[in-house]
C-alpha positions in Angstrom: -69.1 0.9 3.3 -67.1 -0.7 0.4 -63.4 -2.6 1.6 -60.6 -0.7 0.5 -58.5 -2.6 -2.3 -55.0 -3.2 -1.4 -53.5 -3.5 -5.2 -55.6 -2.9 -8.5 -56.8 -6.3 -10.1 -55.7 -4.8 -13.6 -52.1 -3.7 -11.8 -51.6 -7.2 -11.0 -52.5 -9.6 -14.2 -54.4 -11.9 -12.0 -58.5 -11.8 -11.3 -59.5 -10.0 -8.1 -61.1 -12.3 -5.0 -63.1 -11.5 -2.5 -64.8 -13.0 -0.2 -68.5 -14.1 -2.0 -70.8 -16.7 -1.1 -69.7 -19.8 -1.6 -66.3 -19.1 -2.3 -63.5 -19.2 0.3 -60.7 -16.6 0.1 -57.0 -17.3 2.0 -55.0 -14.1 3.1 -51.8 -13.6 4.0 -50.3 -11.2 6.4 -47.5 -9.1 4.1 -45.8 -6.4 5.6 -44.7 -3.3 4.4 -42.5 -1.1 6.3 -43.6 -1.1 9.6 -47.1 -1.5 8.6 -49.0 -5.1 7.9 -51.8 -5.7 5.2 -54.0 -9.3 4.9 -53.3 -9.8 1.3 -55.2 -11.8 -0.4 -53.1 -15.0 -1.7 -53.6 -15.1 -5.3 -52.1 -11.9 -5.1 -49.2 -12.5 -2.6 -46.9 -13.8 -6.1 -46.9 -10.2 -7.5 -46.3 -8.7 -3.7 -42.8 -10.7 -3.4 -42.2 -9.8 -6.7 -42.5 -5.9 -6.0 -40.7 -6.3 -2.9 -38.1 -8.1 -4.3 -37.6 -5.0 -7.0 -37.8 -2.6 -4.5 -35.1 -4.2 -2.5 -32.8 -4.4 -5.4 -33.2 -0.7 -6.2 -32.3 0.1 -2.8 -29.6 -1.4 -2.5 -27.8 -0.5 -5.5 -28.8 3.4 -4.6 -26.6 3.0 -1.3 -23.4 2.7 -3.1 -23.7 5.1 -5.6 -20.1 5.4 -7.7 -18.5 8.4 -8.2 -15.5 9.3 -10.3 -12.3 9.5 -8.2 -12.0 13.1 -9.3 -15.0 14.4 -7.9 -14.1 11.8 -5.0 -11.3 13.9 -4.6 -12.5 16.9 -4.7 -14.9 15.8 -1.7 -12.2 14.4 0.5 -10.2 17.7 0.3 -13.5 19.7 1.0 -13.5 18.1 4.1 -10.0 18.8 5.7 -7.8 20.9 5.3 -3.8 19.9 3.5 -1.2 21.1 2.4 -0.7 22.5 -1.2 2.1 19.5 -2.0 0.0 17.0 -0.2 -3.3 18.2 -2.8 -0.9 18.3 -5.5 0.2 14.8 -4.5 -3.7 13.4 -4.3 -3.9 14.9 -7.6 -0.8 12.9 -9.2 -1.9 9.5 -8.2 -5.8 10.5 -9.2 -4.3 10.9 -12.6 -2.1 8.2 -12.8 -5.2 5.7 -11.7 -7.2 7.3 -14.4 -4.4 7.0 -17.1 -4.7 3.1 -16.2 -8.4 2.8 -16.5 -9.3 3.4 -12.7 -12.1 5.8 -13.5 -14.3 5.7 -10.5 -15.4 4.0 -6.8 -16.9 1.0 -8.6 -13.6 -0.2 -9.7 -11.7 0.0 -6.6 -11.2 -3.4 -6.1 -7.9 -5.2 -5.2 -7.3 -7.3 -8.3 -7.2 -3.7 -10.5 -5.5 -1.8 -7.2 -2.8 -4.3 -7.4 -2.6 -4.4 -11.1 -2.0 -0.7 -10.8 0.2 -0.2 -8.7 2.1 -2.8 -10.6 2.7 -1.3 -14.0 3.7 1.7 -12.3 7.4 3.1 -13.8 8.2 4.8 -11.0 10.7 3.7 -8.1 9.8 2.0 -5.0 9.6 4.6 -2.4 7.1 6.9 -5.1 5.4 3.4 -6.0 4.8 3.3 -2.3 3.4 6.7 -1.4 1.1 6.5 -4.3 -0.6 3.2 -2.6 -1.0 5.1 0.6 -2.7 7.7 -1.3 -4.8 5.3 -3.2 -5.8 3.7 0.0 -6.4 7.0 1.9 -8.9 7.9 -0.9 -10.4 4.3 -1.1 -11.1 4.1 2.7 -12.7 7.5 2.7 -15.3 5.9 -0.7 -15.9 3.0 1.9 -16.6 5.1 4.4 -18.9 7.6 2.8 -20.8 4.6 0.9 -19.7 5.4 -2.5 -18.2 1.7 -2.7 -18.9 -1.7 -0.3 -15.6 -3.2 -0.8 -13.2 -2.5 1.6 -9.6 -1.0 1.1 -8.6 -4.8 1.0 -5.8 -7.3 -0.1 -3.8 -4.6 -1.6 0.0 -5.6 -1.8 2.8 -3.8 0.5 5.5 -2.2 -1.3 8.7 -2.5 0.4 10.5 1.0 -0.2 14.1 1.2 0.6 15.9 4.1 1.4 18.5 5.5 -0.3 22.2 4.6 1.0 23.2 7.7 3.2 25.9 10.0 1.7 29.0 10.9 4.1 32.0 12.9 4.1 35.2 10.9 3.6 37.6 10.9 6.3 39.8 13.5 3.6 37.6 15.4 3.7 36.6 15.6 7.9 40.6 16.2 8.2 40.1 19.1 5.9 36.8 20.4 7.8 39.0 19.7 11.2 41.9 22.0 10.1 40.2 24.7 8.5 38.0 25.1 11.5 41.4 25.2 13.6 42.6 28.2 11.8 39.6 29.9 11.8 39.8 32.4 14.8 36.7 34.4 14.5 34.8 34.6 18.0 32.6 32.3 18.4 28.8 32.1 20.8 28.0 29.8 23.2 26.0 27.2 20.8 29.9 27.4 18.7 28.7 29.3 15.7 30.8 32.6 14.3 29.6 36.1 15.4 28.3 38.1 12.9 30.7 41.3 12.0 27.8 43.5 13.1 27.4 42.1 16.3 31.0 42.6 17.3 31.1 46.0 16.4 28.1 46.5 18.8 30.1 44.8 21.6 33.3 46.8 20.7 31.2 49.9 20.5 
């Protein structure tokens, strides 16, 4: 019964050996997947070498990139939100692809940072948009679509607006007119409706 050949002499460039009289053939255990093979080692070169192509395609297959669009478009699939938050999502996708942020393979924090940068927009906008970005990033990382993590991206301190108040003039005002008014008034101290009074009159 003839030995099975593990690769084709022609496949490989390199003459095909046997064991023959007289002639003494090394082997070497190589292992693929979960199963080993006694290779023989003239041939063991060309086995790394296969390997080693195999393992590159792999690897760049498991972080496949995807434009943020579509990227959006899966994160929304997957949860529900609110019409302003989606149209929010939308904004920032647009702005980041306006910059040159066009899919997961360039989410990186030197470009993240860059754009969040240039943006012409105040503070507290500046601020939500980098949550946003982030929320979308972390969900790429996540899913696989990208292998660097939602990293090294600068904080935006947003501050508030100052908070508007009534002058004093103006409380004295509010104060007296609410002393002259003599409408009846329920429990919580708002005015009865008209309608309602004409019920309890009734």
């Amino acid at each position: 019964m003839p030995r099975p050949k593990i690769f084709p002499a022609a496949d490989q460039g390199c003459p095909f050996v046997w064991d023959t009289a007289g002639v003494r053939t090394e082997f070497r255990n190589v292992r693929f997947g979960n199963a080993t093979e006694r290779v023989p080692r003239p041939l063991t070169a060309a086995v790394a070498a296969k390997d080693a192509r195999q393992y590159r395609e792999e690897t760049t297959n498991d972080h496949a990139t995807m434009l943020l669009a579509d990227l959006l478009d899966v994160y929304l699939s997957e949860r529900e939100a609110s019409p302003r938050y989606i149209e929010s999502l939308k904004r920032t996708v647009k702005r980041a692809h306006q910059f040159g942020l066009l899919d997961t393979s360039q989410l990186i924090p030197e470009k993240a940072n860059e754009f969040l940068t240039r943006l012409p927009v105040a503070a507290v906008t500046r601020s939500n948009i980098r949550r946003e970005l982030l929320t979308l990033w972390r969900f790429a990382f996540e899913q696989s679509y990208t292998d660097v993590p939602p990293l090294r991206v600068c904080r935006i301190k947003a501050t508030p607006p100052p908070p508007r108040a009534w002058s004093l003039d103006t409380l004295r005002q509010l104060l007296a007119a609410a002393e002259q008014d003599e409408r009846p008034v329920d429990r919580v101290g708002f005015p009865v409706p008209v309608d309602m009074r004409v019920q309890e009159q009734g």
